[in-house]
Backbone as JSON, one array per atom type, in Angstrom:
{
  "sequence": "XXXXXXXXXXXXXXXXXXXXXXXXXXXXXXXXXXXXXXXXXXXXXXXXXXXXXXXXXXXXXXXXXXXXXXXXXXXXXXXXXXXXXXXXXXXXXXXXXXXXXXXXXX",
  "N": [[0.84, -1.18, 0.0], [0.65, 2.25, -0.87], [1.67, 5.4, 0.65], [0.42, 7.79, -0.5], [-2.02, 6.72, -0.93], [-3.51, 5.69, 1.34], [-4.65, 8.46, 2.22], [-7.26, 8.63, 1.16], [-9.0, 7.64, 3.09], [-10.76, 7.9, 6.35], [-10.24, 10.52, 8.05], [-10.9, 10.72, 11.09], [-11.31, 8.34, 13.48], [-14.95, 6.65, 13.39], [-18.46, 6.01, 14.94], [-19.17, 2.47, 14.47], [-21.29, 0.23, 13.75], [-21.93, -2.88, 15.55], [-22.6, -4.89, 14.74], [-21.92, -5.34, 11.87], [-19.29, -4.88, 12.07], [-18.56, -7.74, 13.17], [-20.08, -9.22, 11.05], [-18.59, -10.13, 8.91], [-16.6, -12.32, 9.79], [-18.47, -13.37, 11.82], [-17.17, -13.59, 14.84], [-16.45, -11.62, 17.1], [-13.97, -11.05, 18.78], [-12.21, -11.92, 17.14], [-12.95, -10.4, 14.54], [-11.91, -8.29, 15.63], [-8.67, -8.66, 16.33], [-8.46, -9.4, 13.56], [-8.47, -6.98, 12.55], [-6.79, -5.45, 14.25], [-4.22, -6.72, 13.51], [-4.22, -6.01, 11.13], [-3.7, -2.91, 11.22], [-1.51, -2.65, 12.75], [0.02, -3.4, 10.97], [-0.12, -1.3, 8.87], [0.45, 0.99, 10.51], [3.28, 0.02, 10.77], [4.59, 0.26, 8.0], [4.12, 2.83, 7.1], [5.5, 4.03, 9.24], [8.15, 3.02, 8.6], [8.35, 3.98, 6.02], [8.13, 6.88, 6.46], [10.82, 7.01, 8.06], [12.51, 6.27, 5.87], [12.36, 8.54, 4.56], [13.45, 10.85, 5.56], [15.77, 9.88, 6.51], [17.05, 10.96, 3.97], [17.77, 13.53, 4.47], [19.79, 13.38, 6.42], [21.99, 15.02, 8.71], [25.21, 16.72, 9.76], [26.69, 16.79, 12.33], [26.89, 19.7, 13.79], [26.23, 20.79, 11.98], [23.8, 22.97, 10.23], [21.26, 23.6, 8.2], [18.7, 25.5, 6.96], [16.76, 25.44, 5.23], [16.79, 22.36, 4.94], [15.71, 21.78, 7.28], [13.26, 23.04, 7.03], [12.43, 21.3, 5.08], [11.85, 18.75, 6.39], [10.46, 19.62, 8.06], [7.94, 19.63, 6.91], [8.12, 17.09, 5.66], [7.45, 15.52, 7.86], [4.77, 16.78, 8.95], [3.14, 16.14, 6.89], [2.63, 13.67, 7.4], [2.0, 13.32, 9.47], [-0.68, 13.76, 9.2], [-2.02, 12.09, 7.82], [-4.06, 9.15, 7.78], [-5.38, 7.63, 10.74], [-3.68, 4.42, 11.59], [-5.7, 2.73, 12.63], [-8.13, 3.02, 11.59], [-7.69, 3.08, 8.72], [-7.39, 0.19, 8.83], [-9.78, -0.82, 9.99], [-11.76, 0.02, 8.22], [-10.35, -1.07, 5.36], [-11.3, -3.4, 6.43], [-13.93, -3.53, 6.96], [-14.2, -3.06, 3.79], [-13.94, -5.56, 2.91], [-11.42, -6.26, 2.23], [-9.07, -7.42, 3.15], [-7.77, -10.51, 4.23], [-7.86, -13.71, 6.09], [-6.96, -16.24, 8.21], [-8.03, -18.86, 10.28], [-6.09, -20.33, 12.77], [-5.66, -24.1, 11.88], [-7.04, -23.92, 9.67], [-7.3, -24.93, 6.43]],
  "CA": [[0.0, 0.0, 0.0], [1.28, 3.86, -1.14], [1.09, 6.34, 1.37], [-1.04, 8.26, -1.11], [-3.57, 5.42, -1.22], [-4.59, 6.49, 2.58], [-4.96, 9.63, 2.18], [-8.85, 8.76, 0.53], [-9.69, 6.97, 3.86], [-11.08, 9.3, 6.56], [-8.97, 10.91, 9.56], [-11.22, 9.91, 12.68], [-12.75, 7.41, 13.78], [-16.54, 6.98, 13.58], [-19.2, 4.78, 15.39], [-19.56, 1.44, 13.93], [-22.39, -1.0, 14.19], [-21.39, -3.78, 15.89], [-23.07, -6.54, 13.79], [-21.3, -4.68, 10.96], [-18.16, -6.03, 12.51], [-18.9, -8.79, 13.56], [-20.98, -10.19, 10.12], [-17.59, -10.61, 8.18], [-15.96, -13.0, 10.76], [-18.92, -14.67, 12.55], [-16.71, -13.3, 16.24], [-15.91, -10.41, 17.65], [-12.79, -11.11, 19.01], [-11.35, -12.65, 15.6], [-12.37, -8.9, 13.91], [-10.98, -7.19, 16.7], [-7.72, -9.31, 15.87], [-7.62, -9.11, 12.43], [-8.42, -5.13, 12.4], [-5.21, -5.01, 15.2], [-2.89, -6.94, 12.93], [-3.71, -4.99, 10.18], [-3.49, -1.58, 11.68], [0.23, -2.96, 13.22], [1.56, -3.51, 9.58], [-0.39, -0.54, 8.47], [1.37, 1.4, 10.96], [5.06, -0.18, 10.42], [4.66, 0.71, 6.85], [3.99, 4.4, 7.44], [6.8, 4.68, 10.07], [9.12, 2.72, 7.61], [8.69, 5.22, 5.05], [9.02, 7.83, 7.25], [12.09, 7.07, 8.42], [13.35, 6.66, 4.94], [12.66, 9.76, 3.68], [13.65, 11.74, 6.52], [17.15, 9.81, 5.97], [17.87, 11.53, 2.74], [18.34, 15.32, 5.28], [20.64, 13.75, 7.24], [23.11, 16.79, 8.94], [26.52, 16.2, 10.64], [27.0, 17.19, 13.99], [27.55, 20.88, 13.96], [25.55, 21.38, 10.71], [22.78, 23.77, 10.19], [20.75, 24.35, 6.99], [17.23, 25.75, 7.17], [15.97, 24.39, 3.94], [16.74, 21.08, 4.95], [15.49, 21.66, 8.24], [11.95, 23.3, 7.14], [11.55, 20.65, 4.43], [11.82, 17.86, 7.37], [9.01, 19.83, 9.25], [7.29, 19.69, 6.19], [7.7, 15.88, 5.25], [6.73, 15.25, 9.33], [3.75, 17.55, 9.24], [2.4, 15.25, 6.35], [2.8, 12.24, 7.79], [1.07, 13.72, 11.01], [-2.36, 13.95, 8.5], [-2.32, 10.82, 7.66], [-5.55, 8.54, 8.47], [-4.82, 6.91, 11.82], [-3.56, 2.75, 11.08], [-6.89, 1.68, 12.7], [-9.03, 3.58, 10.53], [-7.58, 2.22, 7.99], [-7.83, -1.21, 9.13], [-10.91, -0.95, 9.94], [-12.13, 0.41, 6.67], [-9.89, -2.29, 4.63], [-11.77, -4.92, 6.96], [-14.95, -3.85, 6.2], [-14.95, -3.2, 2.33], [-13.68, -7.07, 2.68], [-10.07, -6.35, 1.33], [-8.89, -7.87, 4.2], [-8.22, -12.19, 4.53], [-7.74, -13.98, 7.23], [-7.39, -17.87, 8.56], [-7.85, -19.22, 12.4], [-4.94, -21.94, 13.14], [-4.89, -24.94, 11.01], [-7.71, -23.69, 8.35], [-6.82, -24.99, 4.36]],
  "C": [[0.89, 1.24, 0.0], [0.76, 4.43, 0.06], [0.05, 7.12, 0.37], [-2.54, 7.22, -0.97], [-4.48, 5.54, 0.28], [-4.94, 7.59, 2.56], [-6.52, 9.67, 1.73], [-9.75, 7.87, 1.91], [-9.54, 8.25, 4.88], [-10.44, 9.2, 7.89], [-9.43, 10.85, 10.74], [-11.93, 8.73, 12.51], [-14.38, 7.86, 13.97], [-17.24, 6.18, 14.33], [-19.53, 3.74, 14.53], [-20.19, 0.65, 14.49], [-21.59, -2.82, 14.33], [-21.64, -5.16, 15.04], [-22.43, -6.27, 12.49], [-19.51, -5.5, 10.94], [-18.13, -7.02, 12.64], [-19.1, -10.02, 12.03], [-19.31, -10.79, 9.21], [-16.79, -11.74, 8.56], [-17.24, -13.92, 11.66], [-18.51, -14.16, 14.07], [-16.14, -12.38, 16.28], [-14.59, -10.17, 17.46], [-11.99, -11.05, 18.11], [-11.51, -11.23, 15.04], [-11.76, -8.41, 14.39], [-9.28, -7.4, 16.49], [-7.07, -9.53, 14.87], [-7.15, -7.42, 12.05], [-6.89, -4.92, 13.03], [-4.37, -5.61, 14.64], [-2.64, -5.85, 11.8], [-3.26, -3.12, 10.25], [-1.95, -1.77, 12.33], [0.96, -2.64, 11.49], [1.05, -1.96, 9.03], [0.44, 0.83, 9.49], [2.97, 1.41, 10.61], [5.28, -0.08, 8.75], [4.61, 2.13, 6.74], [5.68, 4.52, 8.28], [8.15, 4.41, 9.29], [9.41, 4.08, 6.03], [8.53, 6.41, 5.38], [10.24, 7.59, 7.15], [12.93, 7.25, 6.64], [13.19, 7.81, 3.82], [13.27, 10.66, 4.34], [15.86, 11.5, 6.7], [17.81, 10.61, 4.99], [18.49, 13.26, 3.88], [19.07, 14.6, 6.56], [22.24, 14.85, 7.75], [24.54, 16.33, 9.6], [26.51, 17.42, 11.36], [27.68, 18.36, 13.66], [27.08, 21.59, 12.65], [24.36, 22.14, 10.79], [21.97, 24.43, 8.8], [19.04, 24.34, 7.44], [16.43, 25.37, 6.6], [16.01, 23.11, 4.23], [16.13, 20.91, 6.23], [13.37, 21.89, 8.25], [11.14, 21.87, 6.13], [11.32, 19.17, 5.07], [10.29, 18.16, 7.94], [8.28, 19.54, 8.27], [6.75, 17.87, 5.8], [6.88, 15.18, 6.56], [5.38, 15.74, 9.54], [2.68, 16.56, 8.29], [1.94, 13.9, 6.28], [1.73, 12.1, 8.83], [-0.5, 13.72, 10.12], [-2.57, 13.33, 7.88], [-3.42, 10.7, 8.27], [-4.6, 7.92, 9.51], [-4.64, 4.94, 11.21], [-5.35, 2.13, 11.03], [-7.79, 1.85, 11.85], [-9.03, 2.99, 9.54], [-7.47, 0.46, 7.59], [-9.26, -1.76, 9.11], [-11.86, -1.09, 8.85], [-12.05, -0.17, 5.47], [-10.94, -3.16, 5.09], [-12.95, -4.34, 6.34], [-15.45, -3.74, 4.7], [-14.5, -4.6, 2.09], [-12.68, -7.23, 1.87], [-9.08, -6.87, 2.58], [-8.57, -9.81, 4.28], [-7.56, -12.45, 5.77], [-7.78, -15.93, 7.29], [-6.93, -17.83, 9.76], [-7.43, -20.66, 12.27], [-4.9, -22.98, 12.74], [-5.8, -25.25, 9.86], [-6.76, -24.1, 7.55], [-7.51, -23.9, 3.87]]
}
């Protein structure tokens, strides 16, 4: 998944109907479980490409440029307005882009 590609999912959370959750899975728990894995990788994919863009302005100790310093705040500030992981977990799970198997399913 592109960071652009979240950007069309929406930046809070909302109330969701519980049978809503639930109907895709049959158990609670099990959505609750897949939503929290996928909001983990959906997270460590964001922070991963953070970090490697934020690599390219690295400074040496005793360095000071402002341009490289505002266009940091700048790549950080966009990162910050991102959709939150769960949101987007959530949102994946229920348009059913989402799979899943419980322990020694074929």
């Amino acid at each position: 998944m592109k960071i652009q590609q979240l950007r069309k999912y929406p930046k809070e959370i909302k109330a969701y109907n519980i049978d809503d959750l639930v109907a895709p899975t049959g158990n609670f728990y099990l959505a609750v479980a897949v939503i929290a894995k996928r909001a983990n990788e959906v997270a460590d994919k964001v922070s991963m490409d953070l970090q490697l863009r934020l690599e390219q302005f690295t400074l040496e100790p005793g360095e000071y440029d402002p341009r490289e310093i505002e266009e940091r705040t700048d790549i950080v500030s966009a990162f910050e307005h991102l959709p939150k992981p769960h949101v987007v977990a959530i949102e994946e799970y229920l348009e059913g882009r989402l799979g899943w198997k419980v322990g020694d399913e074929e």
